[in-house]
C-alpha positions in Angstrom: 230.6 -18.3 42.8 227.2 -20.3 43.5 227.3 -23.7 42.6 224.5 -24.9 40.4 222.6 -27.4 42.6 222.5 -24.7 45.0 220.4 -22.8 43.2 217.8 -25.4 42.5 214.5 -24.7 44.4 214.3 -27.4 47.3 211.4 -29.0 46.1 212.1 -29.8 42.7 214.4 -32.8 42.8 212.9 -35.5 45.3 214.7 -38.6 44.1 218.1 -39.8 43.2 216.8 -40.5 39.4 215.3 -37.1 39.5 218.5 -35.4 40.4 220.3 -37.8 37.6 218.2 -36.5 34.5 218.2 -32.9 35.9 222.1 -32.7 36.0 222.4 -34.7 32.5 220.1 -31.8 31.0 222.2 -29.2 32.2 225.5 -30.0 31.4 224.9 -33.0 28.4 222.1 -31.5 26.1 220.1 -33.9 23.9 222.2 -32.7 21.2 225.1 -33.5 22.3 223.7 -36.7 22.9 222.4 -37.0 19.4 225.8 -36.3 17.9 227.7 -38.7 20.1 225.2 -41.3 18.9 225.3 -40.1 15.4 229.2 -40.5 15.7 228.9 -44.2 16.8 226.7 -45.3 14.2 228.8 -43.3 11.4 232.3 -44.9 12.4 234.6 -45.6 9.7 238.0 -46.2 9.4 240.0 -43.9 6.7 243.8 -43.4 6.6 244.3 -44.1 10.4 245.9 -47.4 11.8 243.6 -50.3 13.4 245.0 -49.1 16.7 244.2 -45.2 16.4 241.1 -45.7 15.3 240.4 -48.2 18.0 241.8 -45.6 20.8 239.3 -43.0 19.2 236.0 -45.1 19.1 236.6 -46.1 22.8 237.0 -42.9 23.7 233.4 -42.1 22.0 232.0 -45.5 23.6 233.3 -43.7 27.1 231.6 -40.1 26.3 228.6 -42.1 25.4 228.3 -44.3 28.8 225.5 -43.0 30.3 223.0 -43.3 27.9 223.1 -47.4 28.5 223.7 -47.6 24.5 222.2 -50.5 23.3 225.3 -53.0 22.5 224.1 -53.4 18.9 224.5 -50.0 18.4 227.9 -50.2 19.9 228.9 -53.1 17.5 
C-alpha cells in the first residue's frame, strides 16, 4: 500500500505550512470543519449531568484544535 504523501508530486509542497493545509484538506474537509464549528456554537445541555456534558464538549473543543478557534467562540 502507497502512502499518501508519497504520491504527491515533489514540487508541490515547498514549505512546512504548505504541507500543513495540504494534509488538513485531505483528511479534515471544510465540512467537517463547518460541522465541528457548528456543534460548538449550538451546545446545549439536555437531560445529561454537568459532568457528561462537560466530558463531551471537551472532547469537541479537542477535534476542533487545529483551527485556532477563537476563545469567544469556545466560551
Amino acid at each position: 500500500m502507497k502512502i499518501w504523501f508519497y504520491s504527491l508530486p515533489t514540487e508541490i509542497i515547498t514549505t512546512w505550512d504548505e504541507m500543513a493545509a495540504t494534509l488538513l484538506a485531505k483528511y479534515l474537509p471544510p465540512t467537517k470543519v463547518s460541522k465541528l464549528k457548528s456543534d460548538i456554537m449550538t451546545f446545549t445541555q439536555l437531560d445529561e449531568s454537568i459532568h457528561d456534558v462537560w466530558k463531551w464538549y471537551k472532547v469537541i473543543l479537542n477535534e476542533a484544535s487545529n483551527y485556532k478557534l477563537p476563545t469567544w467562540l469556545e466560551i
